[in-house]
ROPA-914948 format. One line per field, with one value per residue (C-alpha): x, y, z. Coordinates in nm, 3 decimals, m for minus. Each point is the difference from the previous one (the first is absolute). Layout:
! residues N
east: (X;...);
north: (Y;...);
up: (Z;...);
! end
This chain:
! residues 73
east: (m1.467;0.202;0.205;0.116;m0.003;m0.208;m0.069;m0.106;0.152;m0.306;0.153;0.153;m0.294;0.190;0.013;0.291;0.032;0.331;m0.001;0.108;0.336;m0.063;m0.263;0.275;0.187;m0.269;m0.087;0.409;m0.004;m0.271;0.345;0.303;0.193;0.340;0.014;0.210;m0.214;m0.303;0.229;0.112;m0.408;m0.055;0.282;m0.123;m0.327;0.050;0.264;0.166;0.352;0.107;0.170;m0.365;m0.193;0.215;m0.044;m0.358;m0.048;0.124;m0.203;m0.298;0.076;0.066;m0.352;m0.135;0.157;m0.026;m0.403;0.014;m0.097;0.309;0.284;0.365;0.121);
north: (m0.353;m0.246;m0.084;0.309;0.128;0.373;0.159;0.293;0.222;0.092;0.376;0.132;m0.127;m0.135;m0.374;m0.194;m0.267;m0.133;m0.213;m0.375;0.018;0.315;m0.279;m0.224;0.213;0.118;m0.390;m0.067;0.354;m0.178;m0.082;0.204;m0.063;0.199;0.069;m0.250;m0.228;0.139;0.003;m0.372;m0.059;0.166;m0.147;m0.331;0.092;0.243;0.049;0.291;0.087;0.038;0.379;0.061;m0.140;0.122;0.349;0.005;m0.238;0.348;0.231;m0.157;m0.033;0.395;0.041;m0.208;0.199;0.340;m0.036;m0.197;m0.306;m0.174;0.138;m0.138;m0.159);
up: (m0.736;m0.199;0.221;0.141;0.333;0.085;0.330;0.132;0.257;0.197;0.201;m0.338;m0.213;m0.326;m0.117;m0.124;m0.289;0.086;m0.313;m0.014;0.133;0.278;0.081;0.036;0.201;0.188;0.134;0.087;0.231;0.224;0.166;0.074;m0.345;m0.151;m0.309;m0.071;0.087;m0.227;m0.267;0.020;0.009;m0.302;m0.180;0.069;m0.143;m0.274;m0.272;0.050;0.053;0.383;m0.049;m0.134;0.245;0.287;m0.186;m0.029;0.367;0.140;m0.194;0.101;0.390;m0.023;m0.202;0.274;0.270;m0.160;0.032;0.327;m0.074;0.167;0.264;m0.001;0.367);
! end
């Protein structure tokens, strides 16, 4: 889907189109990562300020873990 990344959460029954850089974020969670680290990935790859990033890095790990798609260690 033009480059961006959906799935479907099989028990709940709703799909997600994490968009380009959720995509991005998505693929770089396939190992334990801060968010640090995630944000220093997408820095290198897209121009955006860091405060912004970091900001919406976060936003998107609580979206993420708000519908259960990911758990913190």
């Amino acid at each position: 889907m033009d480059g961006d990344i959906v799935m479907m959460n099989i028990q709940q029954g709703k799909y997600y189109n994490l968009g380009q850089v959720g995509g991005v974020i998505w693929d770089l969670l396939q190992n334990p990562s801060t968010v640090e680290e995630l944000t220093d990935a997408l820095l290198n790859e897209f121009e955006i300020t860091p405060e912004e990033c970091e900001s919406q890095v976060i936003a998107f790990l609580e979206q993420l873990m708000k519908e259960q798609l990911i758990q913190s260690a």
